[in-house]
C-alpha positions in Angstrom: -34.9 10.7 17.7 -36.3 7.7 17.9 -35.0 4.1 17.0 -37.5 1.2 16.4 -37.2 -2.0 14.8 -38.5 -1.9 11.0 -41.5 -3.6 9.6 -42.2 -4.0 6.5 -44.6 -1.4 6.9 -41.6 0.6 6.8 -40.8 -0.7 3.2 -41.6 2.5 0.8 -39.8 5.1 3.3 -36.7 3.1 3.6 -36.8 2.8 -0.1 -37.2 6.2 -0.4 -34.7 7.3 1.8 -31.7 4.6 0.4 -32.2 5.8 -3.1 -32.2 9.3 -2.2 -28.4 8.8 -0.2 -25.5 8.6 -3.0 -23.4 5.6 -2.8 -26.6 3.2 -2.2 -27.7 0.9 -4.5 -31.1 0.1 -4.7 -31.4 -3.5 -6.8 -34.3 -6.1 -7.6 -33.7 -8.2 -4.2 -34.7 -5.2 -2.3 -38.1 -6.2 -3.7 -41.0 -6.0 -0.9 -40.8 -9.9 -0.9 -37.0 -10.4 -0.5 -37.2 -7.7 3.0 -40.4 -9.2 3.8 -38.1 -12.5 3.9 -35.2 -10.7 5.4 -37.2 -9.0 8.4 -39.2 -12.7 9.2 -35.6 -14.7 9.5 -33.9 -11.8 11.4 -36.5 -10.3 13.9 -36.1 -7.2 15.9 -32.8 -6.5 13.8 -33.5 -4.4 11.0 -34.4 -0.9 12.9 -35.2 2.7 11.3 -34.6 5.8 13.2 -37.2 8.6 13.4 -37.2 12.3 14.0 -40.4 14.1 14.4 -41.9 11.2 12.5 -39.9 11.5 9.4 -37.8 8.4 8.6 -34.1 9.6 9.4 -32.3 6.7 9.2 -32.4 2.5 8.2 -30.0 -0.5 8.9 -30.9 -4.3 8.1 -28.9 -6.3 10.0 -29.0 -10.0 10.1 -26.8 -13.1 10.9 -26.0 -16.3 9.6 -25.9 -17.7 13.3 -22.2 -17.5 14.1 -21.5 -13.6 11.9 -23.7 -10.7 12.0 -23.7 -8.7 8.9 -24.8 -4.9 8.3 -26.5 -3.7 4.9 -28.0 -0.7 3.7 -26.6 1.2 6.8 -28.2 4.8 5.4 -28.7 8.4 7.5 -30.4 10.9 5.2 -27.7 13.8 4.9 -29.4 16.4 6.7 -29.7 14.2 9.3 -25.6 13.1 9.4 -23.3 14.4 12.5 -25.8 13.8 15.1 -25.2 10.4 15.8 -27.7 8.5 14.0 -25.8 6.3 12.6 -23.7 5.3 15.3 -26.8 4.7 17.5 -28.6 2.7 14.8 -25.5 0.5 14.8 -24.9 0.2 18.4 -27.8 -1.2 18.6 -28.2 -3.5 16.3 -24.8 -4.9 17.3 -26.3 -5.4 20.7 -29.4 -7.1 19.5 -26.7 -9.4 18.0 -24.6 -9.7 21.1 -27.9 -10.9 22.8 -28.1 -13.8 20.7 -24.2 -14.6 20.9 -23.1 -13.5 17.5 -20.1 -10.8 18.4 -18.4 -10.4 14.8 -19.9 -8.7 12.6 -19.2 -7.6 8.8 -20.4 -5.2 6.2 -19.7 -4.3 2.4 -19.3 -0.6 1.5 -18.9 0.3 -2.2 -14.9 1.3 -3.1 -16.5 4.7 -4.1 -18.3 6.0 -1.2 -15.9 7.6 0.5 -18.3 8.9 3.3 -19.1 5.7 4.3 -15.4 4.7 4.0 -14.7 7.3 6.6 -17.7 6.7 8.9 -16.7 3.3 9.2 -13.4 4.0 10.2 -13.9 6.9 12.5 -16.0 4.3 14.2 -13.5 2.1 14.9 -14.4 -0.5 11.9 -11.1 -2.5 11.0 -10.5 -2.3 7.2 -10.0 -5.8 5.4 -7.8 -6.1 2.8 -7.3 -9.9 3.3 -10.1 -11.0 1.6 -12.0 -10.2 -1.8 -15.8 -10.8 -2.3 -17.3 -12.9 -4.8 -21.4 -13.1 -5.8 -22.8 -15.5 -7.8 -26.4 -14.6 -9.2 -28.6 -17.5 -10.5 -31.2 -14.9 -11.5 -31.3 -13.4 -15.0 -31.5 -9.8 -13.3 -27.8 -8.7 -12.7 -29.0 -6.5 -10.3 -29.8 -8.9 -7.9 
């Protein structure tokens, strides 16, 4: 396997791959602009995993300079149990560490229990402190 930092080259086979996983939500600001954007203010983060040249794996990660924050953290299934995702994450959380940023947060849907479970088999702490709001200017409630 092989773990490389994503392009935007990598755009239709990361597409592919999240809205192939269950519990993933694909929406309008995952538009080729919005991760062109994403990949230019976070560089090196983002990173795809590989096996025998088929895309395995994809994590954008990013920071806002003093939090790190995980999205889209997706391992195709037949690809699950051999530590891609764990890998992916341990390394994005170093290239974090390398630019001082040591907390770092992500969003998982109430429903997807896999990725509930991941995350805390991985030693993730749970928040029930807090409660998310979005606000979308945009006319696309998808976004």
């Amino acid at each position: 396997m092989d773990i490389r930092p994503m392009t935007l080259s990598d755009y239709d086979a990361v597409m592919a791959l999240m809205s192939g996983v269950p519990g993933v939500a694909v929406r309008a600001a995952d538009s080729p602009p919005a991760i062109g954007r994403y990949l230019e203010r976070n560089p090196g983060l983002s990173l795809v995993a590989e096996d025998g040249g088929a895309l395995v794996g994809c994590v954008f990660c990013g920071h806002d300079g003093r939090r790190g924050y995980l999205h889209h953290v997706v391992v195709a299934p037949a690809a699950r149990g051999q530590g891609v995702g764990a890998a992916m994450v341990a390394r994005a959380l170093d290239g974090l560490a390398a630019l001082g940023i040591y907390k770092t947060h992500l969003d998982v849907f109430t429903s997807n229990e896999l990725a509930i479970a991941f995350w805390q088999h991985t030693g993730w702490q749970r928040r029930d402190d807090i409660v998310r709001f979005s606000f979308n200017r945009s006319d696309d409630a998808d976004i």
